[in-house]
C-alpha positions in Angstrom: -10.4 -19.4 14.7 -11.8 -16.2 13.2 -13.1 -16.4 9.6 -11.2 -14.1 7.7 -8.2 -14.5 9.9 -4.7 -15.8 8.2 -5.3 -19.3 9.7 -8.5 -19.3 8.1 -7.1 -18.3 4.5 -4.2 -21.0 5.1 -6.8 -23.8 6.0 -8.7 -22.7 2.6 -5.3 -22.5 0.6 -6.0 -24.9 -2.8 -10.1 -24.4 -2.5 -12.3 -22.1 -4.7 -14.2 -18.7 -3.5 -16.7 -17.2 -6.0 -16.5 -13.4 -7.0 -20.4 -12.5 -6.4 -22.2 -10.9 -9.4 -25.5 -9.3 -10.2 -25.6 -11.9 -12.6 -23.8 -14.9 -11.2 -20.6 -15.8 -10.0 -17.3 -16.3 -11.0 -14.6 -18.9 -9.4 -11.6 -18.0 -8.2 -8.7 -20.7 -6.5 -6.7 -19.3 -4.0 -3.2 -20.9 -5.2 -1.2 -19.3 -2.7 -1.4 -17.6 1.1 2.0 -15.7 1.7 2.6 -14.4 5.2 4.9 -10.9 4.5 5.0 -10.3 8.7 2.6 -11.3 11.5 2.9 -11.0 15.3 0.9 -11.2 18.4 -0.7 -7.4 17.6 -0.4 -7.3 13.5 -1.4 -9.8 10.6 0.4 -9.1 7.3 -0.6 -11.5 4.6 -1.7 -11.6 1.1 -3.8 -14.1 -1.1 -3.1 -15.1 -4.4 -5.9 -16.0 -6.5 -6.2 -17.5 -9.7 -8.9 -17.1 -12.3 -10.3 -18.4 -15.8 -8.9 -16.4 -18.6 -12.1 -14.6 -19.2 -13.7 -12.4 -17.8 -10.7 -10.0 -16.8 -11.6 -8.4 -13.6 -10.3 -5.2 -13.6 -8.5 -3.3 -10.3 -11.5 -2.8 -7.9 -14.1 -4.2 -4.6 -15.2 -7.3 -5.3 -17.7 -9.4 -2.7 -15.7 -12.9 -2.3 -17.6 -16.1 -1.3 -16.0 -19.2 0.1 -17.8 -21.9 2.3 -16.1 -21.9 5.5 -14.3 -18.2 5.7 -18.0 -16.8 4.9 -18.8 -13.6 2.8 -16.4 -10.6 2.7 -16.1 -7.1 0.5 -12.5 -7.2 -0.3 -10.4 -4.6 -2.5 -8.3 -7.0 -5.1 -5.9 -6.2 -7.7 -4.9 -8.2 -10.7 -0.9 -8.8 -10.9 -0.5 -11.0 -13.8 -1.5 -14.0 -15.8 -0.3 -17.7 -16.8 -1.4 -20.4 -19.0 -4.7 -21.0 -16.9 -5.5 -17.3 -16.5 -5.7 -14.5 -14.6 -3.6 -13.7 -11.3 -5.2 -11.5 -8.4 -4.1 -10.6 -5.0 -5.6 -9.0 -2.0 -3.2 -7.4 0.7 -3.7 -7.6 4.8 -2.1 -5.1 6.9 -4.4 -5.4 10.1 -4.1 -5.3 13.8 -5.3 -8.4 15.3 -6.4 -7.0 18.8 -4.3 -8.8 21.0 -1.9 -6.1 22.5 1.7 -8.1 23.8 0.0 -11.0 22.8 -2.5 -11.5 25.2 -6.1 -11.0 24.5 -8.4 -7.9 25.8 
């Protein structure tokens, strides 16, 4: 299983990555993994983190840490907020590089 692919997210679904800082680190839960539409040759998935009510983190790259999907430079957007705090999502649209399923 590749580390940032979809399975990887789902097996991490419930588990905290940390937004990486200059000056620290901030947590974030990933409360929800939602497959829009995947196939043998595309992933299409989003993440759906949740964080504390402050800092806000506005609309930008962020570098993500999480100890078994590894380090990644993701764009990620906030899309709302609830009694715990803020809600963020980041958006796949990626081919996976198996053409008709089979691998190259």
């Amino acid at each position: 299983m590749e580390k940032d692919s979809l399975a990887a997210y789902q097996a991490a679904e419930g588990t905290v990555f940390e937004a990486v800082f200059d000056d620290g680190v901030l947590p974030l839960e990933l409360i929800k993994v939602a497959v829009k539409r995947s196939s043998a040759e595309t992933e299409l998935f989003s993440l759906l983190f949740r964080g504390p009510k402050t800092p806000f983190l506005p609309q930008r790259i962020y570098h993500l840490r999480h100890r078994a999907v590894g380090e990644q430079t993701l764009f990620m957007v906030p899309v709302g907020q609830d009694e715990s705090g803020y809600l963020y999502e980041i958006i796949f649209n990626r081919l996976t590089g198996h053409a008709g399923g089979k691998e190259e």
